[in-house]
mmJSON file of the N, C-alpha and C atoms, coordinates in Angstrom:
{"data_MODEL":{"atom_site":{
"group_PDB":["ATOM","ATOM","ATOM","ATOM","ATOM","ATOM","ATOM","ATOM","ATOM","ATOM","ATOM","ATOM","ATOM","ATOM","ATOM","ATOM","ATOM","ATOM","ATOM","ATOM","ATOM","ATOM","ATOM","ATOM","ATOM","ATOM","ATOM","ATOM","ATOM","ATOM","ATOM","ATOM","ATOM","ATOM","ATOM","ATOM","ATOM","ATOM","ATOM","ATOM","ATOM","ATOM","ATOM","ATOM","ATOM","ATOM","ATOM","ATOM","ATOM","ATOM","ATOM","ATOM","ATOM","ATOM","ATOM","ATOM","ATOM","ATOM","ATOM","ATOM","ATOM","ATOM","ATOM","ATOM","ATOM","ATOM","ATOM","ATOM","ATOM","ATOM","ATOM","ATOM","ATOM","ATOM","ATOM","ATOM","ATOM","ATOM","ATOM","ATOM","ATOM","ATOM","ATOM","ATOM","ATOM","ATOM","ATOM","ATOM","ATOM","ATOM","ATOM","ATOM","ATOM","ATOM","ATOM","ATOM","ATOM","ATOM","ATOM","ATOM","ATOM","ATOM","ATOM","ATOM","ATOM","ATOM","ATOM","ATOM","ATOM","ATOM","ATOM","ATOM","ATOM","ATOM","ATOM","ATOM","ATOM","ATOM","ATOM","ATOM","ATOM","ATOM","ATOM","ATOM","ATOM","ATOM","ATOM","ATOM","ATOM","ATOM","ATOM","ATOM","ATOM","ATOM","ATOM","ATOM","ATOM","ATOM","ATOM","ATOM","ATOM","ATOM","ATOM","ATOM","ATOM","ATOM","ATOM","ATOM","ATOM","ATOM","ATOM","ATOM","ATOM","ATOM","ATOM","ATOM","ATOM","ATOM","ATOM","ATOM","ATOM","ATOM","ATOM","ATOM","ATOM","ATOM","ATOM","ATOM","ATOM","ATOM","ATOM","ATOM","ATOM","ATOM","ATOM","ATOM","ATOM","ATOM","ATOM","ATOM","ATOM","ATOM","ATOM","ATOM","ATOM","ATOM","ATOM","ATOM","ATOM","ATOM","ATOM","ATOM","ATOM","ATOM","ATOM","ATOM","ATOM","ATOM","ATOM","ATOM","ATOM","ATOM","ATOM","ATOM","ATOM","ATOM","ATOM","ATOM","ATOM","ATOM","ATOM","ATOM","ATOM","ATOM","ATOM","ATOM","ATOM","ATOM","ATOM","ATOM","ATOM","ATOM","ATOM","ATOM","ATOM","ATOM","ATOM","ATOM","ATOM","ATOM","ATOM"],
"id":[1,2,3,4,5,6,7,8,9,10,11,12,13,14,15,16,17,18,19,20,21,22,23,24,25,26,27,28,29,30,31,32,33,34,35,36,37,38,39,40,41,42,43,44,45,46,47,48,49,50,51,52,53,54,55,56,57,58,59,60,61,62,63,64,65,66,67,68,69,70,71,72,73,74,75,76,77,78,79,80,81,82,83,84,85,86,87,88,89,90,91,92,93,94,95,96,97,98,99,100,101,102,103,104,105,106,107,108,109,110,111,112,113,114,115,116,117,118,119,120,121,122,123,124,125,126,127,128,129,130,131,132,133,134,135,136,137,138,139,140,141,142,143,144,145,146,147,148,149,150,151,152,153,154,155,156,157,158,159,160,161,162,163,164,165,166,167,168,169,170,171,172,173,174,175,176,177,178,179,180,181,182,183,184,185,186,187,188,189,190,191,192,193,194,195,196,197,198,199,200,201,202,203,204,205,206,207,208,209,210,211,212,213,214,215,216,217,218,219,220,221,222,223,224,225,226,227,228,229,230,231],
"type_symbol":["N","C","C","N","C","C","N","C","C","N","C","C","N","C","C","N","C","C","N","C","C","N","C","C","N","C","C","N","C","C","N","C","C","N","C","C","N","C","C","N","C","C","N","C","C","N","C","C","N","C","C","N","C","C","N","C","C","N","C","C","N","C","C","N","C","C","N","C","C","N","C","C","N","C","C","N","C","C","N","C","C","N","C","C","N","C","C","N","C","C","N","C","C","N","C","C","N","C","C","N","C","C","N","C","C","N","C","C","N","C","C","N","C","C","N","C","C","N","C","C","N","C","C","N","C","C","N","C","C","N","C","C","N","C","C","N","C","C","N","C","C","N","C","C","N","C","C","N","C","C","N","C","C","N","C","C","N","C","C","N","C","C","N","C","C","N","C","C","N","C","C","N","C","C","N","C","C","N","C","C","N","C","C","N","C","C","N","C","C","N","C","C","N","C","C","N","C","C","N","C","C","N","C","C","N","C","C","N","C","C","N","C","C","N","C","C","N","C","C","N","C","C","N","C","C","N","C","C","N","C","C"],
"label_atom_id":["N","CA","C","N","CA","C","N","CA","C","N","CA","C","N","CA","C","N","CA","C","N","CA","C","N","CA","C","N","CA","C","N","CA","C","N","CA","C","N","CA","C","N","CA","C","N","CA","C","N","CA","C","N","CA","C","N","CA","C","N","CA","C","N","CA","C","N","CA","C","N","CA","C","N","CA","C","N","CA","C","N","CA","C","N","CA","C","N","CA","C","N","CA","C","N","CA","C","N","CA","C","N","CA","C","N","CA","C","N","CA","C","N","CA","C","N","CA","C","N","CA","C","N","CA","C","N","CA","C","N","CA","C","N","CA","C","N","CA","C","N","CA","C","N","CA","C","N","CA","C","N","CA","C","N","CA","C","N","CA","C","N","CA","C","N","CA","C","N","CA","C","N","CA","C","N","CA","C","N","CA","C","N","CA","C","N","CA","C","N","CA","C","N","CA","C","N","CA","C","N","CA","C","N","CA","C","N","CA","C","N","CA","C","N","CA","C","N","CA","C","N","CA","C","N","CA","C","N","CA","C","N","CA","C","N","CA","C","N","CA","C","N","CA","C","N","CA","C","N","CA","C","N","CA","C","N","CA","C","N","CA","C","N","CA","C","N","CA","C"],
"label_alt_id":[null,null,null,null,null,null,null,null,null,null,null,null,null,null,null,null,null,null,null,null,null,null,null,null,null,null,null,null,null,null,null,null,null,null,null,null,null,null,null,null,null,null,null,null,null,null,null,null,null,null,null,null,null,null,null,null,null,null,null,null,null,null,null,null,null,null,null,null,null,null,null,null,null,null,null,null,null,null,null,null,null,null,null,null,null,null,null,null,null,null,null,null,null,null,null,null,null,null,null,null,null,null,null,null,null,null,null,null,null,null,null,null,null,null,null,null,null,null,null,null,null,null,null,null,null,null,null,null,null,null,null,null,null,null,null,null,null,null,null,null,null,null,null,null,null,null,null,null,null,null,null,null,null,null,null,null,null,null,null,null,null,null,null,null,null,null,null,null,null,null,null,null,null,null,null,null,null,null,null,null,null,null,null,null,null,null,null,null,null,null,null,null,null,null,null,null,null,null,null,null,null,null,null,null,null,null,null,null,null,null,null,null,null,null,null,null,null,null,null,null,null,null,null,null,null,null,null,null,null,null,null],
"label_comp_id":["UNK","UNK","UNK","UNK","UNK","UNK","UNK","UNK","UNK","UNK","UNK","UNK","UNK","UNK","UNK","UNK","UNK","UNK","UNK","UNK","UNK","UNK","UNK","UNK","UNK","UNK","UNK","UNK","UNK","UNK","UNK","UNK","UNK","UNK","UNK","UNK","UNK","UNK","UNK","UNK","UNK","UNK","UNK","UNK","UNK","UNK","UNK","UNK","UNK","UNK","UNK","UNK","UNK","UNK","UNK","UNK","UNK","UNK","UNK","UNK","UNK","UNK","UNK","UNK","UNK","UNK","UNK","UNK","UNK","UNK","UNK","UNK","UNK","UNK","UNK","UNK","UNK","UNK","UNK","UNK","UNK","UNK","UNK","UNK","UNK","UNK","UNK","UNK","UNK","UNK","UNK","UNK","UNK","UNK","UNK","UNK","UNK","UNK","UNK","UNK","UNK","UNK","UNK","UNK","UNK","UNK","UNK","UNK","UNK","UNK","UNK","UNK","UNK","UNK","UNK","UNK","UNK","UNK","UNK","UNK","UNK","UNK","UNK","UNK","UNK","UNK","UNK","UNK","UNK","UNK","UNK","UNK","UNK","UNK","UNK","UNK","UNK","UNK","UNK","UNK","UNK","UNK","UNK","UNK","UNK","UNK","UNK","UNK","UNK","UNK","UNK","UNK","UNK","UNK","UNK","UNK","UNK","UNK","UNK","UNK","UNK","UNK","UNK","UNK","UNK","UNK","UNK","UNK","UNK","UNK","UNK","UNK","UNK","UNK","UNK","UNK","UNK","UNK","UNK","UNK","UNK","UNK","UNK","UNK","UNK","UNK","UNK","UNK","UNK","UNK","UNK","UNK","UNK","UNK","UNK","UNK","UNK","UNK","UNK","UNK","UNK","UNK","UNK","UNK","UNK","UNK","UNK","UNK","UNK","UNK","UNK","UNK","UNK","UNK","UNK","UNK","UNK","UNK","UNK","UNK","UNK","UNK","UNK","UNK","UNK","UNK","UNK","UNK","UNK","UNK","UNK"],
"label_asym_id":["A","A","A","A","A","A","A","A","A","A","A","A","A","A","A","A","A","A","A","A","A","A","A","A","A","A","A","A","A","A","A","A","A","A","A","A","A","A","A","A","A","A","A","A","A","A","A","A","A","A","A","A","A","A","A","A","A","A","A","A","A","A","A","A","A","A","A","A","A","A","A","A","A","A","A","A","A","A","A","A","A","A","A","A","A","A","A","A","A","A","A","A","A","A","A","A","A","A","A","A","A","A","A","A","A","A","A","A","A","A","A","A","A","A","A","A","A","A","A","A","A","A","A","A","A","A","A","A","A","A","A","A","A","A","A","A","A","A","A","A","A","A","A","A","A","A","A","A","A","A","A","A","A","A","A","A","A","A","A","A","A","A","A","A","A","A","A","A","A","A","A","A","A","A","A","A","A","A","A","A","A","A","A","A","A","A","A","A","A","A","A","A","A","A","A","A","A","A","A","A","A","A","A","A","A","A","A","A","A","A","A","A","A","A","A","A","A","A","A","A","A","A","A","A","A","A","A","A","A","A","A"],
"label_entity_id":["1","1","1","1","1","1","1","1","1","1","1","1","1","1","1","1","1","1","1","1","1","1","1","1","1","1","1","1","1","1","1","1","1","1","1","1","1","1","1","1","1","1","1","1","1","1","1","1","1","1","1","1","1","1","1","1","1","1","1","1","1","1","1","1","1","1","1","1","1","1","1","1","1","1","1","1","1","1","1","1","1","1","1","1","1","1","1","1","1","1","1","1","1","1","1","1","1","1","1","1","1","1","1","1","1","1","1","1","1","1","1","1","1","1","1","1","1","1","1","1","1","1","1","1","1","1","1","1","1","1","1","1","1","1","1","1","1","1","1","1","1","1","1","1","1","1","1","1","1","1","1","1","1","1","1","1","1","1","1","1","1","1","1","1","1","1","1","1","1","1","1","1","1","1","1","1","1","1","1","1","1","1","1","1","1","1","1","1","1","1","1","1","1","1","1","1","1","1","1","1","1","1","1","1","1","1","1","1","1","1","1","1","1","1","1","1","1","1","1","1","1","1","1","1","1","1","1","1","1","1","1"],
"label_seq_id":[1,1,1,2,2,2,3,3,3,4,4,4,5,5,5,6,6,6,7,7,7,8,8,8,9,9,9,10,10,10,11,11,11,12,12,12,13,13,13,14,14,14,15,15,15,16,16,16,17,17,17,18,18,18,19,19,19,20,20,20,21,21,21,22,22,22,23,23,23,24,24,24,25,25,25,26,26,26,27,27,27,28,28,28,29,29,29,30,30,30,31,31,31,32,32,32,33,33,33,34,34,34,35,35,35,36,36,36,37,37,37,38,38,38,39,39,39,40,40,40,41,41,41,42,42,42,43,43,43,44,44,44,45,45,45,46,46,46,47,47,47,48,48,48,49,49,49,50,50,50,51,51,51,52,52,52,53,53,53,54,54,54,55,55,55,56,56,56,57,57,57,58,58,58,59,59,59,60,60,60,61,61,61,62,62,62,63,63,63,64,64,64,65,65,65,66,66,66,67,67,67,68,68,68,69,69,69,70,70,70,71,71,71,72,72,72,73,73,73,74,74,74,75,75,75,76,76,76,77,77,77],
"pdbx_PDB_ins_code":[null,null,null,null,null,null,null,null,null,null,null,null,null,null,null,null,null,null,null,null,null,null,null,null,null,null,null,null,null,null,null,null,null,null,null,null,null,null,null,null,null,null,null,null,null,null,null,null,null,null,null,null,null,null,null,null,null,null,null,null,null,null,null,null,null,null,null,null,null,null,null,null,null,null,null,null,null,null,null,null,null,null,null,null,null,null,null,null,null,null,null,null,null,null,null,null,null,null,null,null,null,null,null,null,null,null,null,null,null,null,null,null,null,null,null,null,null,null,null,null,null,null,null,null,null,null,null,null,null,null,null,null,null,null,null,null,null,null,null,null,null,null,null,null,null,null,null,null,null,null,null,null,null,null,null,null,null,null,null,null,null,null,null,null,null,null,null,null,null,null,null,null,null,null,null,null,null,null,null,null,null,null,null,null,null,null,null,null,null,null,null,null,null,null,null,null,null,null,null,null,null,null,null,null,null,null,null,null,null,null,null,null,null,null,null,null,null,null,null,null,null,null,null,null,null,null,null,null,null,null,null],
"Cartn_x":[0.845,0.0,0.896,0.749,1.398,1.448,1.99,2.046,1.244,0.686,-1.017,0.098,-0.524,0.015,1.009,-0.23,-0.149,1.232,1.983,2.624,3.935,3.706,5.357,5.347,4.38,3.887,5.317,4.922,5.616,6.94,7.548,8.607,9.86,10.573,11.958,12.983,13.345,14.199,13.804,15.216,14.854,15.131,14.744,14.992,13.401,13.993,12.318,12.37,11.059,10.547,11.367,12.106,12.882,14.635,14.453,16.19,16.399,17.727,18.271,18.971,19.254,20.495,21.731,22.589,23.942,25.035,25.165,26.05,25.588,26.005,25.832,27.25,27.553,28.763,28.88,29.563,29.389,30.475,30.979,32.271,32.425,33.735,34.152,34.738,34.317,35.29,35.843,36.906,37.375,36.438,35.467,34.478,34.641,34.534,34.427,32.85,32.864,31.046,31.191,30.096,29.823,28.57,27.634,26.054,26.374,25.503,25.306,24.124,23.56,22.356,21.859,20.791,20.647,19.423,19.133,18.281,18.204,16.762,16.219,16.924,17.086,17.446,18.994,19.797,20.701,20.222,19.187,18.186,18.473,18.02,17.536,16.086,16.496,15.158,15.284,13.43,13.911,14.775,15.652,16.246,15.914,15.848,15.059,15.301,16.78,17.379,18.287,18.695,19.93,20.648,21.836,22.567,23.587,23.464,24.682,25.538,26.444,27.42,28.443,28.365,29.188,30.316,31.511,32.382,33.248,33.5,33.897,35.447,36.675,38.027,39.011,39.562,40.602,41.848,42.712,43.776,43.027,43.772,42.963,41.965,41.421,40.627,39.251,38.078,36.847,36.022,35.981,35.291,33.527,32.901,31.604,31.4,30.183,29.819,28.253,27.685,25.986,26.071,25.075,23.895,22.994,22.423,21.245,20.673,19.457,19.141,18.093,17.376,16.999,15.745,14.238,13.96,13.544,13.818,13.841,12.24,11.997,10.682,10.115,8.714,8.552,9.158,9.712,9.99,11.976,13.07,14.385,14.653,15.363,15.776,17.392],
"Cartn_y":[-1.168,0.0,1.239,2.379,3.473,4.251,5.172,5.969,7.106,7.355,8.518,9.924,10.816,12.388,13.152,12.606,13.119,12.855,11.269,10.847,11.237,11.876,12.072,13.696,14.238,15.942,16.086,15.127,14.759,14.001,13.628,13.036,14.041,13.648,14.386,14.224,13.038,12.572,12.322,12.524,12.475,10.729,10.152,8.459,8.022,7.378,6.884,5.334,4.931,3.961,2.561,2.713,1.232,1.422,2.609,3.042,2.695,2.244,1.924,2.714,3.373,4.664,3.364,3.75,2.619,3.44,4.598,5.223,6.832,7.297,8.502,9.272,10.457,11.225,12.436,12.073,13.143,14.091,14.976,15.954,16.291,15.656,15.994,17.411,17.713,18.918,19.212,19.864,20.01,20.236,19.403,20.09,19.651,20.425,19.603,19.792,19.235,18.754,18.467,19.384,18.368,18.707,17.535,18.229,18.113,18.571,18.895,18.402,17.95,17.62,18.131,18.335,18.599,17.945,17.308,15.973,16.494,16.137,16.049,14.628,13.62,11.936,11.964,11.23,10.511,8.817,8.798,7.44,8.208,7.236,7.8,8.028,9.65,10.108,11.12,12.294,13.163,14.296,14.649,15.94,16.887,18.007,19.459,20.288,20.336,21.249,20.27,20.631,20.491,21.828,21.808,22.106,21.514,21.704,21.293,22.245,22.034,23.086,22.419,23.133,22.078,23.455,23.133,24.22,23.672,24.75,24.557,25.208,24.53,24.768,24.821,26.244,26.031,26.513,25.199,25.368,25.333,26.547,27.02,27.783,28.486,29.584,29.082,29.463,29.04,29.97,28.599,29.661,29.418,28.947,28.888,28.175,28.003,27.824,27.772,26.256,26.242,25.673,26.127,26.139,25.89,24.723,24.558,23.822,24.605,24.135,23.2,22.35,21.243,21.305,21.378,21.168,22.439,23.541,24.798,25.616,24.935,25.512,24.153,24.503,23.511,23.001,23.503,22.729,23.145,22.227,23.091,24.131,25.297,26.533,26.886],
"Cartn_z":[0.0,0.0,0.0,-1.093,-0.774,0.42,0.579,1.826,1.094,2.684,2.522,1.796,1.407,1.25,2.61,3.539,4.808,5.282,5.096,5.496,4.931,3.771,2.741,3.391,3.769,3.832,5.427,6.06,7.783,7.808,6.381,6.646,7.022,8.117,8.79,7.815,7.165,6.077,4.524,3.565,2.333,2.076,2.62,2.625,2.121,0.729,0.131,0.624,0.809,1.547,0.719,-0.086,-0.157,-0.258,0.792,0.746,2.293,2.722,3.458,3.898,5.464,5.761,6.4,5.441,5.895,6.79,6.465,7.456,7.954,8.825,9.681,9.818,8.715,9.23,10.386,11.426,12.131,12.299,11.498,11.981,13.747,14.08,15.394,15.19,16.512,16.731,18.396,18.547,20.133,20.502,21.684,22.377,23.752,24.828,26.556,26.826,27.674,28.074,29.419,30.054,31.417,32.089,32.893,33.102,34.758,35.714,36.834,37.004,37.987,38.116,39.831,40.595,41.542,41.766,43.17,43.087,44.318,45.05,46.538,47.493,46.438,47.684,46.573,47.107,46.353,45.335,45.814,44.815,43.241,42.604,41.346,40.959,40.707,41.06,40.227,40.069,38.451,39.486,38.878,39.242,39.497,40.255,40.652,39.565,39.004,37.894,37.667,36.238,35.654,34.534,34.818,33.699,32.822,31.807,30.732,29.863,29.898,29.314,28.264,26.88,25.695,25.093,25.008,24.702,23.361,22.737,21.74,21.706,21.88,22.11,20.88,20.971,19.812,20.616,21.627,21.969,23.677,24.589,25.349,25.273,24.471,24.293,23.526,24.512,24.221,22.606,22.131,20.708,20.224,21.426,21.197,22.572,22.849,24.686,24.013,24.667,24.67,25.82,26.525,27.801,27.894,28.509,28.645,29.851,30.458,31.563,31.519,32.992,32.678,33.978,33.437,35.048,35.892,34.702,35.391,34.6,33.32,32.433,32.499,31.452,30.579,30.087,28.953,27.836,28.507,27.847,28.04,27.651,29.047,28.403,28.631],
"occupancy":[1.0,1.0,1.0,1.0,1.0,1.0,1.0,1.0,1.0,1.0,1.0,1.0,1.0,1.0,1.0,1.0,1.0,1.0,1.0,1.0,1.0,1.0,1.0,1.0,1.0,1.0,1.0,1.0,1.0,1.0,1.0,1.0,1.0,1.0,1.0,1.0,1.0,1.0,1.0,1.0,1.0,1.0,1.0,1.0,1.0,1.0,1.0,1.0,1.0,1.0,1.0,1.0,1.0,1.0,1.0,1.0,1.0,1.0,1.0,1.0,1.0,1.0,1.0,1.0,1.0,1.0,1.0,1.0,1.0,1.0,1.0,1.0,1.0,1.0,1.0,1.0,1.0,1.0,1.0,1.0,1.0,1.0,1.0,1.0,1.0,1.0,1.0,1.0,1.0,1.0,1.0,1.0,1.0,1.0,1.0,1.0,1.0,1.0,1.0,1.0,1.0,1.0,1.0,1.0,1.0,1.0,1.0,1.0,1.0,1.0,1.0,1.0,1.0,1.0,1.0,1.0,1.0,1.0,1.0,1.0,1.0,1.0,1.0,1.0,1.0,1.0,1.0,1.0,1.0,1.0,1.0,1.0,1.0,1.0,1.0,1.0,1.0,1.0,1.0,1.0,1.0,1.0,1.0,1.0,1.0,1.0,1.0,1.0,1.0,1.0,1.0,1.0,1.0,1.0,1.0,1.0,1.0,1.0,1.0,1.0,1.0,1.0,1.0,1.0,1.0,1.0,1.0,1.0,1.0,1.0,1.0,1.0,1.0,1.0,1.0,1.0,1.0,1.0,1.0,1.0,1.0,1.0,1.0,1.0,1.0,1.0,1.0,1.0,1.0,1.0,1.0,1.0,1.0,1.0,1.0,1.0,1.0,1.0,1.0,1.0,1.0,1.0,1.0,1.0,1.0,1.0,1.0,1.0,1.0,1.0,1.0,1.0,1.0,1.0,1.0,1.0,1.0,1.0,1.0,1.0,1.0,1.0,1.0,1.0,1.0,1.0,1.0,1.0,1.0,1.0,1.0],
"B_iso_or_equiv":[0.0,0.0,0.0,0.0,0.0,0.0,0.0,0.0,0.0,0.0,0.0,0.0,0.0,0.0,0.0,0.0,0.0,0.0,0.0,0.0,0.0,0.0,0.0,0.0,0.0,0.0,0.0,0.0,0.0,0.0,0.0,0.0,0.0,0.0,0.0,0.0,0.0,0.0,0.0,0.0,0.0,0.0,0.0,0.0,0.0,0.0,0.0,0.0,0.0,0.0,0.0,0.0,0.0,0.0,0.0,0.0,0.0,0.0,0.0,0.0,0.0,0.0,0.0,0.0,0.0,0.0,0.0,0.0,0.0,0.0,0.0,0.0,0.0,0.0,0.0,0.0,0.0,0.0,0.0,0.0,0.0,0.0,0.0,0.0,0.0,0.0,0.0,0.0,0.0,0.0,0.0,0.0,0.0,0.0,0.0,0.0,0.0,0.0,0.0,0.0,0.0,0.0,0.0,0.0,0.0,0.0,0.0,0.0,0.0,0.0,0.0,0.0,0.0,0.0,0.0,0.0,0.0,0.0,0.0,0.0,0.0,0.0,0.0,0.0,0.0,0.0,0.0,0.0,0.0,0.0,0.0,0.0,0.0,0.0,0.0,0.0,0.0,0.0,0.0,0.0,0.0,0.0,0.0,0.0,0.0,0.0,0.0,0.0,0.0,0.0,0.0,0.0,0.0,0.0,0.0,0.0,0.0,0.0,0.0,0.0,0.0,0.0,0.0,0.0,0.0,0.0,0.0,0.0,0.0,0.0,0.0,0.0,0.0,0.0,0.0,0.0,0.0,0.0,0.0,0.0,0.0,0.0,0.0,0.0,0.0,0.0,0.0,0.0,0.0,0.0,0.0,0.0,0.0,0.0,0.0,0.0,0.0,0.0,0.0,0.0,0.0,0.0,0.0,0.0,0.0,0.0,0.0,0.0,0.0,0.0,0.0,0.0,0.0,0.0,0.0,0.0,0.0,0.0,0.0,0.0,0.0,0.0,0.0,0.0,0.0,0.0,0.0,0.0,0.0,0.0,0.0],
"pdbx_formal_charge":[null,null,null,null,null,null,null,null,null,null,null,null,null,null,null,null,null,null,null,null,null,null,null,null,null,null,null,null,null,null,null,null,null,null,null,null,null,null,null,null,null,null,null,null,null,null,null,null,null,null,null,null,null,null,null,null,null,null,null,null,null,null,null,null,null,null,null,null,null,null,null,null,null,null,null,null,null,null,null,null,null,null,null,null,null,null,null,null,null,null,null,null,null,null,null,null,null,null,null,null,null,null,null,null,null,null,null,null,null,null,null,null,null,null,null,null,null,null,null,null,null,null,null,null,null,null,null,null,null,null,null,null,null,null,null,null,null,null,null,null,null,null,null,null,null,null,null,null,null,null,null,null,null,null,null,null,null,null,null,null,null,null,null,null,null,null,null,null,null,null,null,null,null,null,null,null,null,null,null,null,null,null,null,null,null,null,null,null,null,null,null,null,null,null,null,null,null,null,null,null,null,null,null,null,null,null,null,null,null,null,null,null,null,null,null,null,null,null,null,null,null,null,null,null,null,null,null,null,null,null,null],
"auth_seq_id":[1,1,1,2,2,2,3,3,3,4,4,4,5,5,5,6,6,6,7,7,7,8,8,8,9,9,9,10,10,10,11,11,11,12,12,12,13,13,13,14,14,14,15,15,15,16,16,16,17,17,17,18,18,18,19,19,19,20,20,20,21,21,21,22,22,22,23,23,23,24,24,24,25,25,25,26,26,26,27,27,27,28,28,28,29,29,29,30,30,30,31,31,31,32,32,32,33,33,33,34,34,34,35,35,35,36,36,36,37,37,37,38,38,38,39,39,39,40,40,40,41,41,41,42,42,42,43,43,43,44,44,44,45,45,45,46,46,46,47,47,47,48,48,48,49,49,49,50,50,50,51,51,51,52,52,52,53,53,53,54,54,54,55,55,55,56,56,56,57,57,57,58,58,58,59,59,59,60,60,60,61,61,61,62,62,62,63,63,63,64,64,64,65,65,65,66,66,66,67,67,67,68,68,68,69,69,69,70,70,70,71,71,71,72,72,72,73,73,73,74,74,74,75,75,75,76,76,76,77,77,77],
"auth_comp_id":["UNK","UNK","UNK","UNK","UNK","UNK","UNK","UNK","UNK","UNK","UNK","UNK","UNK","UNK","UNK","UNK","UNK","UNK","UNK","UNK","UNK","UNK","UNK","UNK","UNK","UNK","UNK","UNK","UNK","UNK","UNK","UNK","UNK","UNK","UNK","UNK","UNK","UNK","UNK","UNK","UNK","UNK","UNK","UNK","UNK","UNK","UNK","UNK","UNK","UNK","UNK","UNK","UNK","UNK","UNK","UNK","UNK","UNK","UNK","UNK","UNK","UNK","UNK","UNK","UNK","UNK","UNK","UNK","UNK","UNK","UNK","UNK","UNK","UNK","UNK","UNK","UNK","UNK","UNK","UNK","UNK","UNK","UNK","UNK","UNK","UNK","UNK","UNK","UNK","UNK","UNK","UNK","UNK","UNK","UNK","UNK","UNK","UNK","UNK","UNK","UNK","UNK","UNK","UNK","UNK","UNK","UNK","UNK","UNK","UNK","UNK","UNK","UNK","UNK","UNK","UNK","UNK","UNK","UNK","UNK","UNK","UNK","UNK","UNK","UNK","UNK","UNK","UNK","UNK","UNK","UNK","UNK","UNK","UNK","UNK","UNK","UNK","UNK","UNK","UNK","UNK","UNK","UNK","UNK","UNK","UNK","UNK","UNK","UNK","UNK","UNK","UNK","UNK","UNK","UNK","UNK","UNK","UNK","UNK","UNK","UNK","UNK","UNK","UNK","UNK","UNK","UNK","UNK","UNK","UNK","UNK","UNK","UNK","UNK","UNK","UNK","UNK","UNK","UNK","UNK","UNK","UNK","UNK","UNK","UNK","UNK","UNK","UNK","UNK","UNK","UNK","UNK","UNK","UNK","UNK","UNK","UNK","UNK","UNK","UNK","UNK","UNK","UNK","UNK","UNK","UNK","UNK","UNK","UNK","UNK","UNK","UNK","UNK","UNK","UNK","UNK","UNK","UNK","UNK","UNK","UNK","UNK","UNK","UNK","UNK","UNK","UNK","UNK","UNK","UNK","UNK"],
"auth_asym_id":["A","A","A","A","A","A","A","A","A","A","A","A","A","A","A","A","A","A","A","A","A","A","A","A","A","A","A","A","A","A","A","A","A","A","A","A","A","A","A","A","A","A","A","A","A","A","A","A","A","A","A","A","A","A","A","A","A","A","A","A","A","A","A","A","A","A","A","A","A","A","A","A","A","A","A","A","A","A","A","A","A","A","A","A","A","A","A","A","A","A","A","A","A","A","A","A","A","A","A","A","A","A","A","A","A","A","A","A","A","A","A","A","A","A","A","A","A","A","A","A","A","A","A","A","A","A","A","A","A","A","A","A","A","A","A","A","A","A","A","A","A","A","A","A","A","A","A","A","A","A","A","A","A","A","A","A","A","A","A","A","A","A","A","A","A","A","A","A","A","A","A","A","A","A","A","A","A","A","A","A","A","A","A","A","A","A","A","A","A","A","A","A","A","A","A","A","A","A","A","A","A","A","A","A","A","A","A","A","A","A","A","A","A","A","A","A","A","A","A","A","A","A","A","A","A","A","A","A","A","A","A"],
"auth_atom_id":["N","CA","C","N","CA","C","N","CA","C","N","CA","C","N","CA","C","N","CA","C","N","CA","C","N","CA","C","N","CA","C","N","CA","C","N","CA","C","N","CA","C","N","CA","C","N","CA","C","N","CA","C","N","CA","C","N","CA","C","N","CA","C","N","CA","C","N","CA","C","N","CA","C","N","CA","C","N","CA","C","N","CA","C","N","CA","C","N","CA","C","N","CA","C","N","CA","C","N","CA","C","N","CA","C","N","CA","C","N","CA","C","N","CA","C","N","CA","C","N","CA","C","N","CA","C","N","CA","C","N","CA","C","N","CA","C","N","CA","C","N","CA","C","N","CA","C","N","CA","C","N","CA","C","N","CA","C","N","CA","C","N","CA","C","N","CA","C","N","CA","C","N","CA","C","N","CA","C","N","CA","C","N","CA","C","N","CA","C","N","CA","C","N","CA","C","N","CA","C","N","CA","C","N","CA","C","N","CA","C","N","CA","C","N","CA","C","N","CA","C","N","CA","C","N","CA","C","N","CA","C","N","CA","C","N","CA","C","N","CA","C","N","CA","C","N","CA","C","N","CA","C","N","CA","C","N","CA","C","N","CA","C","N","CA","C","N","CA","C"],
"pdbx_PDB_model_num":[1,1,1,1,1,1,1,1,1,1,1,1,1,1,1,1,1,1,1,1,1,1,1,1,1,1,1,1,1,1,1,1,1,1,1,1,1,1,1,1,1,1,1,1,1,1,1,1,1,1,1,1,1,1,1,1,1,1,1,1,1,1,1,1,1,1,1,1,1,1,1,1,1,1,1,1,1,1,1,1,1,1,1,1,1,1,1,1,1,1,1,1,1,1,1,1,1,1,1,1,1,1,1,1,1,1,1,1,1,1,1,1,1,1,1,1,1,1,1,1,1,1,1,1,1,1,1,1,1,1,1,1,1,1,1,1,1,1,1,1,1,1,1,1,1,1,1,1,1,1,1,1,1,1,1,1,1,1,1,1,1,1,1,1,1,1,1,1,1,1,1,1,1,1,1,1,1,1,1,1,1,1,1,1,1,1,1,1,1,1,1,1,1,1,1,1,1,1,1,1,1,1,1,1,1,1,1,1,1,1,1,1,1,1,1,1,1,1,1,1,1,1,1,1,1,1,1,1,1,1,1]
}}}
């Protein structure tokens, strides 16, 4: 059975229904990373907040910085 209109209208990818994705390239780049989490018990449990912080390094010197908090909105801000 073909796929509805609806369904080609919603596709995320250009992958037609008898194509196969065989590989995924991802360019590395210097990056450090690290998240924080802050929790009421030491159990595992949802977190009150979080943050995450991803840096982008050329040498010592920071050349891009994303932030994002967790726990603190709705949706992540």
């Amino acid at each position: 059975m073909p796929p509805s209109p609806l369904n080609e209208q919603s596709r995320e990818t250009a992958i037609q229904p008898n194509e196969i994705l065989a590989e995924i390239l991802i360019p590395t780049a210097p990056t450090a990373n690290a998240t924080y989490e802050v929790r009421q018990k030491e159990a595992l449990d949802w977190p009150l907040a979080t943050a995450s912080v991803a840096l982008k390094m050329s040498g010592n010197q920071i050349t891009s910085a994303r932030v994002v908090l967790g726990h603190v909105a709705p949706t992540p801000f």
